[in-house]
PDBQT receptor file of N, H, CA, C and O in Angstrom, charges set to zero:
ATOM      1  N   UNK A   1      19.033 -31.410 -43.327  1.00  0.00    +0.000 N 
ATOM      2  CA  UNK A   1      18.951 -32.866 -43.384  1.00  0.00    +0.000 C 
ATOM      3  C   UNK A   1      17.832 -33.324 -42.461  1.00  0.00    +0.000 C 
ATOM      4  O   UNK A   1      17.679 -32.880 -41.323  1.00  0.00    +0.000 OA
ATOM      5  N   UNK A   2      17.262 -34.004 -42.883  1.00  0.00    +0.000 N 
ATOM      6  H   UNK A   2      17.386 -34.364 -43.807  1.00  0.00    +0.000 HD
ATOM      7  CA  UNK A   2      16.091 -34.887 -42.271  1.00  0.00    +0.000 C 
ATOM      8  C   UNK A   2      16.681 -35.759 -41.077  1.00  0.00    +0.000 C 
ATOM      9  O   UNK A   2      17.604 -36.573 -41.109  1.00  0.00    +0.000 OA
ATOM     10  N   UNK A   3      15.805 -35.315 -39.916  1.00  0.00    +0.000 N 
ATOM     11  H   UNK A   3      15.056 -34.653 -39.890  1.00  0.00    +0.000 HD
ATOM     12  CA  UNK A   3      15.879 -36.313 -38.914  1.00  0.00    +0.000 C 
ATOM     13  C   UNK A   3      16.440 -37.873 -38.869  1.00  0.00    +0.000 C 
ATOM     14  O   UNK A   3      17.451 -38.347 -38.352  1.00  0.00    +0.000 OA
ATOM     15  N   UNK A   4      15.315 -38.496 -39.658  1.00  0.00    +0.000 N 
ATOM     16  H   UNK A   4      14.494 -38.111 -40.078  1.00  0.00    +0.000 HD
ATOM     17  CA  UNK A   4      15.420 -39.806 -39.903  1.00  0.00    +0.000 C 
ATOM     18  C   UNK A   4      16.394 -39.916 -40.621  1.00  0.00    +0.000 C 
ATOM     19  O   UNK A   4      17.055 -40.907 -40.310  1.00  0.00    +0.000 OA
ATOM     20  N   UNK A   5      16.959 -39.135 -41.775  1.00  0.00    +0.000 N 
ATOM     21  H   UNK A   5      16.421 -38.330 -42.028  1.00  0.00    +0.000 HD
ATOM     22  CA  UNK A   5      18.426 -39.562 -42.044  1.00  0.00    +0.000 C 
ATOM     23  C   UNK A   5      19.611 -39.873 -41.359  1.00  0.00    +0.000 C 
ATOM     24  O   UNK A   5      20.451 -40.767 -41.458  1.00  0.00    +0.000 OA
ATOM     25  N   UNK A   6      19.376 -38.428 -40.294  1.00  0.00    +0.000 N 
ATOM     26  H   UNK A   6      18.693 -37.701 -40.213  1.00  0.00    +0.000 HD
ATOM     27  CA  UNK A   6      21.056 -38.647 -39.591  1.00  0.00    +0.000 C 
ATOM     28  C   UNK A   6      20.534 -39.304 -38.512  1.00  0.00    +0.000 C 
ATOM     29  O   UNK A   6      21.657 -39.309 -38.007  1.00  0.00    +0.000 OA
ATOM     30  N   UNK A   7      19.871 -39.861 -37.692  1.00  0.00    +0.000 N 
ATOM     31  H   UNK A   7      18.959 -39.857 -38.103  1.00  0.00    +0.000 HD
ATOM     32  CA  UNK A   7      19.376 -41.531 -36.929  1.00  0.00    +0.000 C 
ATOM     33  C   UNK A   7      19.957 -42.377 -37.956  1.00  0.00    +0.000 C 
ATOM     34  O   UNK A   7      21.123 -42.697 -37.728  1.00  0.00    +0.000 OA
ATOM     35  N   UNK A   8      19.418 -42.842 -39.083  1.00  0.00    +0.000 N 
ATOM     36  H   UNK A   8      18.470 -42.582 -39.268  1.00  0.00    +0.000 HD
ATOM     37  CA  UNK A   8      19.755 -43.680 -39.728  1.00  0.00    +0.000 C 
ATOM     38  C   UNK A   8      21.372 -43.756 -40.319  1.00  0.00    +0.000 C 
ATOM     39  O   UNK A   8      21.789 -44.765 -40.888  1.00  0.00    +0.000 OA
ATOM     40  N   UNK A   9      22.069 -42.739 -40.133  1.00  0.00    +0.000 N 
ATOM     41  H   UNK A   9      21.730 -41.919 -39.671  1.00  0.00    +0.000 HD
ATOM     42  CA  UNK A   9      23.249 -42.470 -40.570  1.00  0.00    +0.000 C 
ATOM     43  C   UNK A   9      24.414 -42.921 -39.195  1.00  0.00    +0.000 C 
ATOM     44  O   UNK A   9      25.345 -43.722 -39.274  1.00  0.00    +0.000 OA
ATOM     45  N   UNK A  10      23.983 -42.110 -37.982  1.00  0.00    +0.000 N 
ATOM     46  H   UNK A  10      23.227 -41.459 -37.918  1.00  0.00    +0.000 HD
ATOM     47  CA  UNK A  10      24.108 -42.675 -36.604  1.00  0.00    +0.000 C 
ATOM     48  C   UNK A  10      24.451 -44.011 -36.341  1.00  0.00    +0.000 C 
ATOM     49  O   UNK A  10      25.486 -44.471 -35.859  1.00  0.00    +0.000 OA
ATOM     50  N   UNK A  11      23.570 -44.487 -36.677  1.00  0.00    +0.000 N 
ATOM     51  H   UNK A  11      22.729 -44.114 -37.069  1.00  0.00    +0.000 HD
ATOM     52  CA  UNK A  11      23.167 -46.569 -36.091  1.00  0.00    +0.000 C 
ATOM     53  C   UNK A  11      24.017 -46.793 -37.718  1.00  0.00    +0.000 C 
ATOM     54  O   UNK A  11      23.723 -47.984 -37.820  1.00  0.00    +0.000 OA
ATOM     55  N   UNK A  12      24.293 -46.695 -38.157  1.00  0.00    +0.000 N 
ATOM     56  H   UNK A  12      24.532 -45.728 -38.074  1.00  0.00    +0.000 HD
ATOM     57  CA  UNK A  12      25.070 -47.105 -39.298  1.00  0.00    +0.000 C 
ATOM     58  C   UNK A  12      26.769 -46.728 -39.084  1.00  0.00    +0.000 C 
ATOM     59  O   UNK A  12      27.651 -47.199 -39.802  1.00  0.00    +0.000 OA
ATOM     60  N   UNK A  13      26.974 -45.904 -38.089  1.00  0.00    +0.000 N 
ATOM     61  H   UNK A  13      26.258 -45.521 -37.506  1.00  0.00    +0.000 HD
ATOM     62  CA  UNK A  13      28.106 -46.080 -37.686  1.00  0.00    +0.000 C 
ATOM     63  C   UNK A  13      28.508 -46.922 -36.649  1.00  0.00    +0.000 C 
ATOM     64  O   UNK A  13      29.675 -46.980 -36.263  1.00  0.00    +0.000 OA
ATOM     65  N   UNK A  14      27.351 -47.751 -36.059  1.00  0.00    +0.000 N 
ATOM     66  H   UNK A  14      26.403 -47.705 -36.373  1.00  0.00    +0.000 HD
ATOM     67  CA  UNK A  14      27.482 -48.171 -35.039  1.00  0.00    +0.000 C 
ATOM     68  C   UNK A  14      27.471 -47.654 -33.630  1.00  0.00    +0.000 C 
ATOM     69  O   UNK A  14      28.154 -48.197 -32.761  1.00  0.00    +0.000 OA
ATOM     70  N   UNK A  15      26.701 -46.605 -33.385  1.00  0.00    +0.000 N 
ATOM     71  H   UNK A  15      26.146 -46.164 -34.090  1.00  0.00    +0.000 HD
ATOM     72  CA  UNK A  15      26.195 -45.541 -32.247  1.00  0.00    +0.000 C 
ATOM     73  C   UNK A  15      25.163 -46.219 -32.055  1.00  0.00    +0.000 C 
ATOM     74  O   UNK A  15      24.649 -46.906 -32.938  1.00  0.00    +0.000 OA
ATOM     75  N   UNK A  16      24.501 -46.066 -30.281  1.00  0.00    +0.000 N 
ATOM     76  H   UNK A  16      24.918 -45.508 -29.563  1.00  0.00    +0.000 HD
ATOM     77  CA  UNK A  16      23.318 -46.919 -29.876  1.00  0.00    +0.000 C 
ATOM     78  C   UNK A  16      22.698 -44.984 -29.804  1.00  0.00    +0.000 C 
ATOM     79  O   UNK A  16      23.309 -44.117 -29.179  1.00  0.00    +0.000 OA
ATOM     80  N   UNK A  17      21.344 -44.725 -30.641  1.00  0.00    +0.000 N 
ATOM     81  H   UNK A  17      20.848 -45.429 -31.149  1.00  0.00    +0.000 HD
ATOM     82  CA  UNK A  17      21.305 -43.412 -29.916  1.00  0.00    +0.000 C 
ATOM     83  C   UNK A  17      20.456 -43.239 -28.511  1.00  0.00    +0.000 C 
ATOM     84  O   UNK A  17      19.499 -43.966 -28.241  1.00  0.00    +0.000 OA
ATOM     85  N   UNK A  18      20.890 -42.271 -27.722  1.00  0.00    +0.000 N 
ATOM     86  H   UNK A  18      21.667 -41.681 -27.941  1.00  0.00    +0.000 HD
ATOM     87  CA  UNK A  18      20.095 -42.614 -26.386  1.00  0.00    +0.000 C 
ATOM     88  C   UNK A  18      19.185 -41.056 -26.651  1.00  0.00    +0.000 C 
ATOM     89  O   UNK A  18      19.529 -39.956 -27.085  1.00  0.00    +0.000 OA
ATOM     90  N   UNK A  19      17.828 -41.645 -26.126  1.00  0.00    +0.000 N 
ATOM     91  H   UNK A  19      17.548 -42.538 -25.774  1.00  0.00    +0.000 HD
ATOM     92  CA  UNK A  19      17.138 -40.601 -26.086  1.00  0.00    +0.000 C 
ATOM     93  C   UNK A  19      16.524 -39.821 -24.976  1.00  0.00    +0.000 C 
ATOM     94  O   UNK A  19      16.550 -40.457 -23.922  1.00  0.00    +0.000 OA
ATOM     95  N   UNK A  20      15.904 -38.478 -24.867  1.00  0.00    +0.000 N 
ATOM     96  H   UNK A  20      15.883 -37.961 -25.723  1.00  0.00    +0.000 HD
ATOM     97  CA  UNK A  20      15.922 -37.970 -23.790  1.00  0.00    +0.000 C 
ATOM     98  C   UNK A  20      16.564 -37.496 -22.966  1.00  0.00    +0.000 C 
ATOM     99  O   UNK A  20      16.022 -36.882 -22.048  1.00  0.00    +0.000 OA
ATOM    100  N   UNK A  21      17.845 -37.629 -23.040  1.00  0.00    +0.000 N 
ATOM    101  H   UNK A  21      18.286 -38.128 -23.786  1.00  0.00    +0.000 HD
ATOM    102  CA  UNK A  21      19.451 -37.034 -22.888  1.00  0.00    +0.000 C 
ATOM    103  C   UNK A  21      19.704 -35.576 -22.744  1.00  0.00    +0.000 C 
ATOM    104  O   UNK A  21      20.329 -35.133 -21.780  1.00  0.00    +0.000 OA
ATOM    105  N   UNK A  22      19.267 -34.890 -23.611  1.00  0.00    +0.000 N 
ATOM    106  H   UNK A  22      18.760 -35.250 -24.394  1.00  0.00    +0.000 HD
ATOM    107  CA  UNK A  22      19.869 -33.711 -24.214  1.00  0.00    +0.000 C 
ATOM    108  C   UNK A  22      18.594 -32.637 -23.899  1.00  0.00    +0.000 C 
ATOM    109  O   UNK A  22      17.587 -32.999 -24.509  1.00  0.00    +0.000 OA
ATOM    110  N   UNK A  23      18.447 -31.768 -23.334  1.00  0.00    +0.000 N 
ATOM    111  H   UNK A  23      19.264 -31.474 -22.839  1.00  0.00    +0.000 HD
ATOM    112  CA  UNK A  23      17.396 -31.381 -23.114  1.00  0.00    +0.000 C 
ATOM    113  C   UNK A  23      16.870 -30.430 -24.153  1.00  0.00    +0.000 C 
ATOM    114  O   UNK A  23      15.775 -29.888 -24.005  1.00  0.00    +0.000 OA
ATOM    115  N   UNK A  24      17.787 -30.178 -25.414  1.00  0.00    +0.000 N 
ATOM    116  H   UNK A  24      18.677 -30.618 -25.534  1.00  0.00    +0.000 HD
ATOM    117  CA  UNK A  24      17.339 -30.094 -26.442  1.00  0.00    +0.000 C 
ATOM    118  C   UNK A  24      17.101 -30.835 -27.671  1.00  0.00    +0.000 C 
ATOM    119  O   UNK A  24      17.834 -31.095 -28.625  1.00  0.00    +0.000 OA
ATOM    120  N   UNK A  25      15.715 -31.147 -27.368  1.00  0.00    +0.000 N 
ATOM    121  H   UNK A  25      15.119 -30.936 -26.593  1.00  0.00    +0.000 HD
ATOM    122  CA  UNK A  25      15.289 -32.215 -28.548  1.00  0.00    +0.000 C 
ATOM    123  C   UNK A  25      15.161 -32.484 -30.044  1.00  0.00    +0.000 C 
ATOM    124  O   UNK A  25      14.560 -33.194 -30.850  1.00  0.00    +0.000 OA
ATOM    125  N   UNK A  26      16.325 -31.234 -29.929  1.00  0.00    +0.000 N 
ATOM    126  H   UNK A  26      16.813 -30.658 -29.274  1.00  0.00    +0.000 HD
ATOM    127  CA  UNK A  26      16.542 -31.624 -32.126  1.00  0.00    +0.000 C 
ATOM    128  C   UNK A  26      18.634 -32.000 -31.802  1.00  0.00    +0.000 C 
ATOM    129  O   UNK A  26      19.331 -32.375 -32.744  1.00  0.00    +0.000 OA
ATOM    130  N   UNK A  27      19.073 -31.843 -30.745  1.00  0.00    +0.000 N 
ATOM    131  H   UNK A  27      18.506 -31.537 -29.979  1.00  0.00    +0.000 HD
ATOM    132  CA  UNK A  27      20.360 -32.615 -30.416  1.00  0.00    +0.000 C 
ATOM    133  C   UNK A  27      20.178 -34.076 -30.725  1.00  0.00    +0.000 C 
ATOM    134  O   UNK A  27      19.099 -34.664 -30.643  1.00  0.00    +0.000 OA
ATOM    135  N   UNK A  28      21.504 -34.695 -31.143  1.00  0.00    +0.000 N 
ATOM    136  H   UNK A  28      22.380 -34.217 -31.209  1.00  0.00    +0.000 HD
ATOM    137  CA  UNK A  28      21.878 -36.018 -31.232  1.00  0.00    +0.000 C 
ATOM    138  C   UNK A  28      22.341 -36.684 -30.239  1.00  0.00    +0.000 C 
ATOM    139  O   UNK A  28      23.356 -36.119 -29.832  1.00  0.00    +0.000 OA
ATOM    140  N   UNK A  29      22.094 -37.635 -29.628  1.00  0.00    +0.000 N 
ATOM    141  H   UNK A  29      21.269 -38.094 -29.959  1.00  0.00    +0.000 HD
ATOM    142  CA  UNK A  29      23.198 -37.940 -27.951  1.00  0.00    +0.000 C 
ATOM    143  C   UNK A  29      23.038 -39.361 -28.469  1.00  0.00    +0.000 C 
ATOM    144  O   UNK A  29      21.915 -39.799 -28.717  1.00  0.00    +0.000 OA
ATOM    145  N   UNK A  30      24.655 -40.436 -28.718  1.00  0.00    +0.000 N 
ATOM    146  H   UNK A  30      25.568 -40.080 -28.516  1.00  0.00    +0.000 HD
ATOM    147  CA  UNK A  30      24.986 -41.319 -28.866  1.00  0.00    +0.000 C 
ATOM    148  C   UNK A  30      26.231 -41.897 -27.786  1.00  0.00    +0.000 C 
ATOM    149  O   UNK A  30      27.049 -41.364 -27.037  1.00  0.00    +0.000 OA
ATOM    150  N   UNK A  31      25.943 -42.998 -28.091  1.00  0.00    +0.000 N 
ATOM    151  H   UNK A  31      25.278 -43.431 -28.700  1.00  0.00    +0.000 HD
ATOM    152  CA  UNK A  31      27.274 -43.976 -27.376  1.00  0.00    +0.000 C 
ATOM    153  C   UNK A  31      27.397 -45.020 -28.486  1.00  0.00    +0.000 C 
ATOM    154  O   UNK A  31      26.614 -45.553 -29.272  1.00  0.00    +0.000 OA
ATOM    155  N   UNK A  32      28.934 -45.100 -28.177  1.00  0.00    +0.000 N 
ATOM    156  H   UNK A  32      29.570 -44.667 -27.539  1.00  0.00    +0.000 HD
ATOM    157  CA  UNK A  32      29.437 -46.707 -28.397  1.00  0.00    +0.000 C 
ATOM    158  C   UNK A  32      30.452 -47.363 -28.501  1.00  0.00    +0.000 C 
ATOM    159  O   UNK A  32      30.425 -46.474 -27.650  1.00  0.00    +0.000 OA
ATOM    160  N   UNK A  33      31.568 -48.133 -28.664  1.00  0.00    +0.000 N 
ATOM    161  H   UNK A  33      31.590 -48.855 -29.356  1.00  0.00    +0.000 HD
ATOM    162  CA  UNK A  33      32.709 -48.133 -28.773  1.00  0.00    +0.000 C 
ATOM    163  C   UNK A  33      33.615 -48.628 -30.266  1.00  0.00    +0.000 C 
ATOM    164  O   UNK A  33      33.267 -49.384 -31.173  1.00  0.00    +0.000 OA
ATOM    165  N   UNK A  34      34.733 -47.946 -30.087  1.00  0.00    +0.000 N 
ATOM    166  H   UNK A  34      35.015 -47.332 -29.350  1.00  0.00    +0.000 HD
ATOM    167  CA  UNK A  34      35.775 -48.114 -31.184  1.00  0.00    +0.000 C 
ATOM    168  C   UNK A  34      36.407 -49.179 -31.166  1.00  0.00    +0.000 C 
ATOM    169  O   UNK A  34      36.928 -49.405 -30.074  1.00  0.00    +0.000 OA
ATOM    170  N   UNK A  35      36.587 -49.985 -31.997  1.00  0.00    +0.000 N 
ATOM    171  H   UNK A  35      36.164 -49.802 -32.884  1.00  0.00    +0.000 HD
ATOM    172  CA  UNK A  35      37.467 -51.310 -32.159  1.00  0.00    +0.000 C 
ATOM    173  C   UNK A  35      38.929 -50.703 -32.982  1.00  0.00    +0.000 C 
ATOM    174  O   UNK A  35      38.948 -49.963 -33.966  1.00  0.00    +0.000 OA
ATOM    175  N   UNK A  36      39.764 -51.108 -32.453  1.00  0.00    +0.000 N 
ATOM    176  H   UNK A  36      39.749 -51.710 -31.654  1.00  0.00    +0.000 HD
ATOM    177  CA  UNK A  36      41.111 -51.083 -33.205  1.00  0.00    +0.000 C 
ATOM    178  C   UNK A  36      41.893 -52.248 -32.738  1.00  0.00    +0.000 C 
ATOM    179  O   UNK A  36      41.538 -53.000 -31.830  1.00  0.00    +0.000 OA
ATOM    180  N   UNK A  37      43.190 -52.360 -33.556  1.00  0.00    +0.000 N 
ATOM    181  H   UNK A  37      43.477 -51.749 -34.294  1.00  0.00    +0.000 HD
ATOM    182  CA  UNK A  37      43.645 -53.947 -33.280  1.00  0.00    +0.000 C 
ATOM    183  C   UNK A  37      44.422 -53.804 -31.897  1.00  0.00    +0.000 C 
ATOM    184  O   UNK A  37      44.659 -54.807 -31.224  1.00  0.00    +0.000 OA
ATOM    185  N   UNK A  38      44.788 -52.612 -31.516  1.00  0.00    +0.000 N 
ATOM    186  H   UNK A  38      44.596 -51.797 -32.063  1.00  0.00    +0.000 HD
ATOM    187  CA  UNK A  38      45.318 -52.501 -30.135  1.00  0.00    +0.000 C 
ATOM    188  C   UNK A  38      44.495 -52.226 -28.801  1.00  0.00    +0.000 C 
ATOM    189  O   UNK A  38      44.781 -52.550 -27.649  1.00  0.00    +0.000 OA
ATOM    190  N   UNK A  39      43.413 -51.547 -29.280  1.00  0.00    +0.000 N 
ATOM    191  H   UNK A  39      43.181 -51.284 -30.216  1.00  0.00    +0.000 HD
ATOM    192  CA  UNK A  39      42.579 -50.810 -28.417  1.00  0.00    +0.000 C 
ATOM    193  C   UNK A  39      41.225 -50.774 -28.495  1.00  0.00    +0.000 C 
ATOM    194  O   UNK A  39      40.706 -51.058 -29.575  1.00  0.00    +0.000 OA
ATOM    195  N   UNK A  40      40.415 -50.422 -27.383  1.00  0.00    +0.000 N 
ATOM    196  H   UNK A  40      40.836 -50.191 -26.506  1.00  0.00    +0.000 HD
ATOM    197  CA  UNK A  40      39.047 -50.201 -27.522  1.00  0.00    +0.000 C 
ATOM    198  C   UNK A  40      38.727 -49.137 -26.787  1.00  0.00    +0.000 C 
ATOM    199  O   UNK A  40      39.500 -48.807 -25.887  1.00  0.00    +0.000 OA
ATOM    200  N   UNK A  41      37.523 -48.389 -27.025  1.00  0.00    +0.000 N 
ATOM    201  H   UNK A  41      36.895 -48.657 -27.756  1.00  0.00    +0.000 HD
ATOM    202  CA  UNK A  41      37.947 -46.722 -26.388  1.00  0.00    +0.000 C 
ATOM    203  C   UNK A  41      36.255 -46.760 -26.839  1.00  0.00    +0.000 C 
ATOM    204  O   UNK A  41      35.802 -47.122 -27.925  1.00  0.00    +0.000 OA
ATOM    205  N   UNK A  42      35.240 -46.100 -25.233  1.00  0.00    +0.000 N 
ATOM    206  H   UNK A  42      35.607 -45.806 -24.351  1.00  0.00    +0.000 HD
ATOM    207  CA  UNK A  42      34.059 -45.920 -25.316  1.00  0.00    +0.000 C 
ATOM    208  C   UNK A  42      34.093 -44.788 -25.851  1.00  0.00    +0.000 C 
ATOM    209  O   UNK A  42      35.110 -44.117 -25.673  1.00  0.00    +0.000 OA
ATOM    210  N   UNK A  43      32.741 -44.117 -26.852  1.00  0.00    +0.000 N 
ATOM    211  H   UNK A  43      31.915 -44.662 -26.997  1.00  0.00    +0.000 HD
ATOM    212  CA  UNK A  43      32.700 -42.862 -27.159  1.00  0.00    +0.000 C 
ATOM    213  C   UNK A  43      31.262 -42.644 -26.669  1.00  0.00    +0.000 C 
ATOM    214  O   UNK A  43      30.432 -43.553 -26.668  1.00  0.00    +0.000 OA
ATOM    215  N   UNK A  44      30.978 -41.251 -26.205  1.00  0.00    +0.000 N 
ATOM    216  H   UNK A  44      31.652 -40.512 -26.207  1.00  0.00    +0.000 HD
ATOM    217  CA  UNK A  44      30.320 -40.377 -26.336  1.00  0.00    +0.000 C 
ATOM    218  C   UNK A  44      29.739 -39.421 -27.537  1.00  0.00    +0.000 C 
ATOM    219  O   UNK A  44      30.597 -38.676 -28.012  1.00  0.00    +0.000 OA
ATOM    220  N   UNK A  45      28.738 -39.341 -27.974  1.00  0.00    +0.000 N 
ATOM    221  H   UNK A  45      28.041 -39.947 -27.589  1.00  0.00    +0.000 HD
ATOM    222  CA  UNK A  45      28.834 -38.352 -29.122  1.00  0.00    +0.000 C 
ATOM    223  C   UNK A  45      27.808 -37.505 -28.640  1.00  0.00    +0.000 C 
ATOM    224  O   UNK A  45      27.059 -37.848 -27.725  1.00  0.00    +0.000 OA
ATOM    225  N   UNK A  46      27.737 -36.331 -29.258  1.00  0.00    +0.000 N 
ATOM    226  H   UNK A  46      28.345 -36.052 -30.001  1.00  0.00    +0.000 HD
ATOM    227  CA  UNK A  46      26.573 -35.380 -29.456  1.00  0.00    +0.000 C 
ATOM    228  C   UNK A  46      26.845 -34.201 -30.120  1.00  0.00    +0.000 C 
ATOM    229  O   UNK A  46      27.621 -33.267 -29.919  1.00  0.00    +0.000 OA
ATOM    230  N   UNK A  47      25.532 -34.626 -31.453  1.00  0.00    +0.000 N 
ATOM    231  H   UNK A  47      24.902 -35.385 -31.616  1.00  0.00    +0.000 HD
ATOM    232  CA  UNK A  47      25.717 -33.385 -32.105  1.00  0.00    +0.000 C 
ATOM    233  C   UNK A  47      24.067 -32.836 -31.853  1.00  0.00    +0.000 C 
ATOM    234  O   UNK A  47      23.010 -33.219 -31.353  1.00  0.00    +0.000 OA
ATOM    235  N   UNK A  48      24.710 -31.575 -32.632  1.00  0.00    +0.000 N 
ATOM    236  H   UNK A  48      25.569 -31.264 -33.038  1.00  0.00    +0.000 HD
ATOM    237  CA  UNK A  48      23.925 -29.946 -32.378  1.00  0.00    +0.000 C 
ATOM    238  C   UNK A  48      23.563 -29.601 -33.762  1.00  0.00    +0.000 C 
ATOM    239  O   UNK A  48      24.008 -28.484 -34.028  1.00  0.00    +0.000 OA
ATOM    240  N   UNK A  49      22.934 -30.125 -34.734  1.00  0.00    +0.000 N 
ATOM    241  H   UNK A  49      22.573 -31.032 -34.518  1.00  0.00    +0.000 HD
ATOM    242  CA  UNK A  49      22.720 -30.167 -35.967  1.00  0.00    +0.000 C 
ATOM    243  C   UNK A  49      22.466 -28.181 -36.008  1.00  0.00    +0.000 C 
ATOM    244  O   UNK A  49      22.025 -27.878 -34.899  1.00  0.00    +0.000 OA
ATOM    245  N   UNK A  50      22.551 -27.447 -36.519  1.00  0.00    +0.000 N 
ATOM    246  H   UNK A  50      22.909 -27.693 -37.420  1.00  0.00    +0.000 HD
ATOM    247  CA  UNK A  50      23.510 -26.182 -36.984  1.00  0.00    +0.000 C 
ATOM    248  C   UNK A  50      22.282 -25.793 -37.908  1.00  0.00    +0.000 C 
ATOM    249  O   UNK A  50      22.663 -26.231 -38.993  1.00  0.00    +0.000 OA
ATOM    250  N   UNK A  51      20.969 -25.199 -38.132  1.00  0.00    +0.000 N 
ATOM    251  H   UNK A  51      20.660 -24.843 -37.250  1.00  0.00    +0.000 HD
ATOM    252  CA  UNK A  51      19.930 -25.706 -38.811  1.00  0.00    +0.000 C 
ATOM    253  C   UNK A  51      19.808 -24.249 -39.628  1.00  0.00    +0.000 C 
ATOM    254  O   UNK A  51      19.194 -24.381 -40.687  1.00  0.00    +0.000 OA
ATOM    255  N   UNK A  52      20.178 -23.157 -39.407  1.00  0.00    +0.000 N 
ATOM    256  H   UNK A  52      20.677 -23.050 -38.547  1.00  0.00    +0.000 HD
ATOM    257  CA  UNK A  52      20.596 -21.978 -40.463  1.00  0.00    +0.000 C 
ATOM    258  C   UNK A  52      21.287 -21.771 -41.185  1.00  0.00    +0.000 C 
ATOM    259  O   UNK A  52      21.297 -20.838 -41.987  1.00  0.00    +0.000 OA
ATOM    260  N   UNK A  53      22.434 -23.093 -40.967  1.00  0.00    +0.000 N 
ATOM    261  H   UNK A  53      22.426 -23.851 -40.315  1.00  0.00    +0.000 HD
ATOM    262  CA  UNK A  53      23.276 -23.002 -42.026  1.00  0.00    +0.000 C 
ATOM    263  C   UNK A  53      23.142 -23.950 -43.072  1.00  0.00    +0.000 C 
ATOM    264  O   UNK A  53      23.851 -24.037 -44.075  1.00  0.00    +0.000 OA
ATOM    265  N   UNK A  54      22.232 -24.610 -42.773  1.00  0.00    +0.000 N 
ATOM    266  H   UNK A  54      21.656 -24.540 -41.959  1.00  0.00    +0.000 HD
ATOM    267  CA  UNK A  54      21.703 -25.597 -44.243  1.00  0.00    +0.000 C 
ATOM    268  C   UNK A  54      21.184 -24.738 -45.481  1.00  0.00    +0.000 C 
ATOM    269  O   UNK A  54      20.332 -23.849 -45.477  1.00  0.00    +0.000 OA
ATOM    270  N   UNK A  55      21.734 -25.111 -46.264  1.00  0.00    +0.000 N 
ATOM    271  H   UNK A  55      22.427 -25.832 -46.267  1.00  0.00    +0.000 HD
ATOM    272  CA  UNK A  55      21.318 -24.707 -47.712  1.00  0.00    +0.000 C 
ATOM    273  C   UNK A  55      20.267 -25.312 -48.702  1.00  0.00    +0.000 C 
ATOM    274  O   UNK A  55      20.227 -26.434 -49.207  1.00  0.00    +0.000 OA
ATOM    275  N   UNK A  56      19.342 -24.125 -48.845  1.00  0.00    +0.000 N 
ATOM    276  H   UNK A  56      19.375 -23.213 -48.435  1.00  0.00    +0.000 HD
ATOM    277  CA  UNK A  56      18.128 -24.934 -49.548  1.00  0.00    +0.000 C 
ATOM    278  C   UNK A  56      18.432 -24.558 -50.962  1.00  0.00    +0.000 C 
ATOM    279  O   UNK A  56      18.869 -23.410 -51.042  1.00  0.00    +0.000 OA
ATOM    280  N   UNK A  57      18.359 -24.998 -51.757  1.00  0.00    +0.000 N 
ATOM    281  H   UNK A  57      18.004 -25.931 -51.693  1.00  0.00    +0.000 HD
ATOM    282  CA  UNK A  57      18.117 -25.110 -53.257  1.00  0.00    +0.000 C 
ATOM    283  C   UNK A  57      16.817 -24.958 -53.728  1.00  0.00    +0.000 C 
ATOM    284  O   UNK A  57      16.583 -25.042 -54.933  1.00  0.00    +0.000 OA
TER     285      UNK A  57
């Protein structure tokens, strides 16, 4: 998957992504928080996009 997809997939969940974070620069490092009708709960994210196991066609 293309970079600019999963950024764009990211901020579409409502993640701010922070950059420079991760000292590996094909990692994802996000924040932001969960709304529920009882609760609100900051998240952390970071993914490790897995890049040998993509399947090319």
């Amino acid at each position: 998957m293309d970079a600019e997809v999963t950024k764009s997939k990211l901020l579409g969940f409502g993640f701010e992504l922070l950059e420079n974070v991760d000292p590996n620069p094909e990692n994802f490092v996000c924040a932001g928080i969960v709304h529920s009708k009882a609760v609100q709960v900051g998240v952390l994210l970071r993914l490790e996009p897995n890049m040998p196991a993509q399947c090319i066609d």
